[in-house]
C-alpha positions as CSV (number, residue, x, y, z in Angstrom):
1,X,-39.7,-48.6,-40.1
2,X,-42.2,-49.7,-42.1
3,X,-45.4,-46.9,-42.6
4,X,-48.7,-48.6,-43.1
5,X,-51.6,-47.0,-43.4
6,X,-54.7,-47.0,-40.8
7,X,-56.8,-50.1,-42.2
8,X,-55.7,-52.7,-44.1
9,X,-58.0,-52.0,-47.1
10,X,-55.8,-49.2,-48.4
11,X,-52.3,-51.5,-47.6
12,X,-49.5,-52.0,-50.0
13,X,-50.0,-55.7,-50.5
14,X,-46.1,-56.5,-50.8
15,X,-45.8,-54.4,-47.7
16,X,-48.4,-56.9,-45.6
17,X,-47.4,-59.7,-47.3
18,X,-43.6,-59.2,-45.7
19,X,-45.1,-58.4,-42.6
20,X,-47.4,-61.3,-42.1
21,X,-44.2,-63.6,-43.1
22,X,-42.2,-61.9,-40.6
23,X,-44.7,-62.5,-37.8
24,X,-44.4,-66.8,-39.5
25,X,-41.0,-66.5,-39.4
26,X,-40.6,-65.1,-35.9
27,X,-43.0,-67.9,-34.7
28,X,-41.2,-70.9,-36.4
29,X,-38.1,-69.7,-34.8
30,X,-39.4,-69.1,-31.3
31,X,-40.9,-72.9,-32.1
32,X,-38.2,-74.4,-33.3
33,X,-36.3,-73.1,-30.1
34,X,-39.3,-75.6,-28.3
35,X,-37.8,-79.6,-27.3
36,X,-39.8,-81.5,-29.2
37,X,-41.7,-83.3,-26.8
38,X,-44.3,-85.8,-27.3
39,X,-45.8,-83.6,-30.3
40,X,-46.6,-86.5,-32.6
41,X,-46.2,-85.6,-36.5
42,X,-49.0,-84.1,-38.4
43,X,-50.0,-83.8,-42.0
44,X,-48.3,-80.6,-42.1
45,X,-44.9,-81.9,-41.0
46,X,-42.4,-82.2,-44.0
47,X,-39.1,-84.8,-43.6
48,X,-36.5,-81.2,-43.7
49,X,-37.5,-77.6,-44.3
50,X,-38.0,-76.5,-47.6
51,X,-35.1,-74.1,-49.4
52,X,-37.2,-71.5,-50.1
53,X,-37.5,-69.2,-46.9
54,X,-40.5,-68.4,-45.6
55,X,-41.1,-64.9,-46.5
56,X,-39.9,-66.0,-50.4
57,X,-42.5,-68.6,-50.2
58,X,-45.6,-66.2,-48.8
59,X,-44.5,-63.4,-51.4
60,X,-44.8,-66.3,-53.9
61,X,-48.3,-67.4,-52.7
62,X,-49.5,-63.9,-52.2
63,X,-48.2,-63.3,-55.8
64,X,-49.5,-66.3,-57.7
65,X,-52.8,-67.3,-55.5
66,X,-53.8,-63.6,-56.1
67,X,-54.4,-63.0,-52.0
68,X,-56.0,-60.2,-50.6
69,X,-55.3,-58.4,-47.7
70,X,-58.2,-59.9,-45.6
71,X,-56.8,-63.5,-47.1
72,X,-53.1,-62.6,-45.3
73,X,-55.1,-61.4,-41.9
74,X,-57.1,-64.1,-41.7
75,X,-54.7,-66.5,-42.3
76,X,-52.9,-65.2,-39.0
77,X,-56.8,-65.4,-37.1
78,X,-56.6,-69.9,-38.6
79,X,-53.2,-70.0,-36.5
80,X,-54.4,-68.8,-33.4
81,X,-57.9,-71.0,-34.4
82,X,-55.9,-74.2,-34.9
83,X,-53.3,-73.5,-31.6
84,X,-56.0,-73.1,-29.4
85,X,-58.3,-76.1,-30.4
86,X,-54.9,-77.9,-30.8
87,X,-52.6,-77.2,-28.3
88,X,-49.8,-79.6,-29.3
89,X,-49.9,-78.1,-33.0
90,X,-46.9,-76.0,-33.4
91,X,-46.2,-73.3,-36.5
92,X,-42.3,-74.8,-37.5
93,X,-39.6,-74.6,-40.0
94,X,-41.7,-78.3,-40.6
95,X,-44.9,-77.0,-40.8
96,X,-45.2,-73.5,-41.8
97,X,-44.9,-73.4,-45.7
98,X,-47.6,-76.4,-45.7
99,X,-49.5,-74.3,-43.2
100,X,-49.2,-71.3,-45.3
101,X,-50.4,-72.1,-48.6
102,X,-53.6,-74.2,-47.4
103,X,-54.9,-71.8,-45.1
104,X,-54.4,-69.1,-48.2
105,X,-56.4,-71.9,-49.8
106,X,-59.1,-72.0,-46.9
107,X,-59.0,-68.3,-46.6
108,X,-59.3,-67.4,-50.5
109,X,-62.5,-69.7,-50.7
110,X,-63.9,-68.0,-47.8
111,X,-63.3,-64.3,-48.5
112,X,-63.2,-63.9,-52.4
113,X,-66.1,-64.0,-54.6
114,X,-63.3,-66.0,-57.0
115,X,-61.0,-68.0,-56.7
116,X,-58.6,-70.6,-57.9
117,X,-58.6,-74.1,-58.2
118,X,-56.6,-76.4,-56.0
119,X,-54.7,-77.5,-58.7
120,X,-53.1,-74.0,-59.7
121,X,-53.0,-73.3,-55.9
122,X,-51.0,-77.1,-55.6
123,X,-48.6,-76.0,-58.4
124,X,-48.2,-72.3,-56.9
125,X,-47.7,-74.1,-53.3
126,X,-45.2,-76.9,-54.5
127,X,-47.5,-79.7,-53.5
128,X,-49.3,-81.9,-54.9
129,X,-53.3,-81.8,-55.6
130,X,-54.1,-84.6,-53.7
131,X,-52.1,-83.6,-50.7
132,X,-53.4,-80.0,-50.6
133,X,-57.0,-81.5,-50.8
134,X,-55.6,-83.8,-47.5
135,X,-54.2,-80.6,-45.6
136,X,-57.1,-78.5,-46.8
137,X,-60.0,-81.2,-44.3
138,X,-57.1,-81.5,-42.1
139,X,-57.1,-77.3,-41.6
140,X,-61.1,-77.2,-41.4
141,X,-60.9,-80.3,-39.0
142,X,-58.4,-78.5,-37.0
143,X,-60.6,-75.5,-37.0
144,X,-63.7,-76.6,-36.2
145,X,-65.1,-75.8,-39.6
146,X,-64.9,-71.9,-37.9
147,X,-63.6,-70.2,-41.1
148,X,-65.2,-66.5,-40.9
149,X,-64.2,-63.5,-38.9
150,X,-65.7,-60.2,-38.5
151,X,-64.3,-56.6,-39.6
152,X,-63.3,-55.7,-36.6
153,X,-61.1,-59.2,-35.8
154,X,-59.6,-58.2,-39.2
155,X,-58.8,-55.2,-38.3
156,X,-57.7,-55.8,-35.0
157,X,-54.9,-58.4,-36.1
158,X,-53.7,-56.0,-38.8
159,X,-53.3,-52.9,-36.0
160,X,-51.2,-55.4,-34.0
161,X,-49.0,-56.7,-36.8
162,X,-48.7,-53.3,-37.6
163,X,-47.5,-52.1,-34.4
164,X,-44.9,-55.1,-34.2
């Protein structure tokens, strides 16, 4: 059992980042469980998963992209953003580490007063500049261009993860 303490401000940023890849890591394998249907391939989908697992991979972008802990629960707010405009969109062992590092992109540029450029965040993500750039529209396309969320949605999603 993990102890976290009441708002997210004051959270052990290892501690949320594990948390928030367990909660990616839970969905990819629920999704992955999923036939694959008629969901055509996205941007986001790689050829084979990556070997780096995904909780390695967010405590590496958490690590090197400098996140914040709003950056990590907003991040969670974009999935549940992109699945609802986009109900054939799926979190998977495919599309998750691509996922990941662009909306910490997305969510750096919208929270923190400074930020990287999309070159370091390319090299810290494993891809390259040009296709972070692509996945980056792609996200805000996906989204709507609906990028903010208040205190209290922040707040809300880390008392849930939290509780999981």
């Amino acid at each position: 059992v993990v102890v976290m303490p009441d708002s997210y401000f004051n959270a052990d940023m290892e501690k949320l980042t594990q948390l928030v890849a367990n909660m990616f890591t839970r969905v990819v394998a629920h999704n992955d469980r999923l036939p694959l249907g008629s969901q055509k391939p996205t941007r986001f989908h790689s050829r084979a998963p990556p070997n780096i697992s995904v909780s390695e991979y967010m405590q590496r972008v958490a690590k090197y992209a400098s996140l914040e802990p709003a950056c990590l629960l907003i991040m969670l707010i974009y999935v549940d953003r992109i699945c609802e405009r986009n109900p054939t969109f799926t979190i998977s062992s495919l599309t998750v580490h691509r996922f990941i590092i662009t909306a910490a992109v997305i969510a750096c540029k919208t929270l923190c007063d400074a930020y990287c450029t999309n070159a370091h965040y390319a090299k810290v993500g494993g891809v390259s500049m040009h296709e972070l750039n692509s996945l980056e529209v792609e996200i805000l396309r996906m989204m709507g261009w609906h990028l903010i969320a208040t205190q209290e949605q922040l707040e809300q999603y880390y008392f849930t993860l939290v509780r999981q």
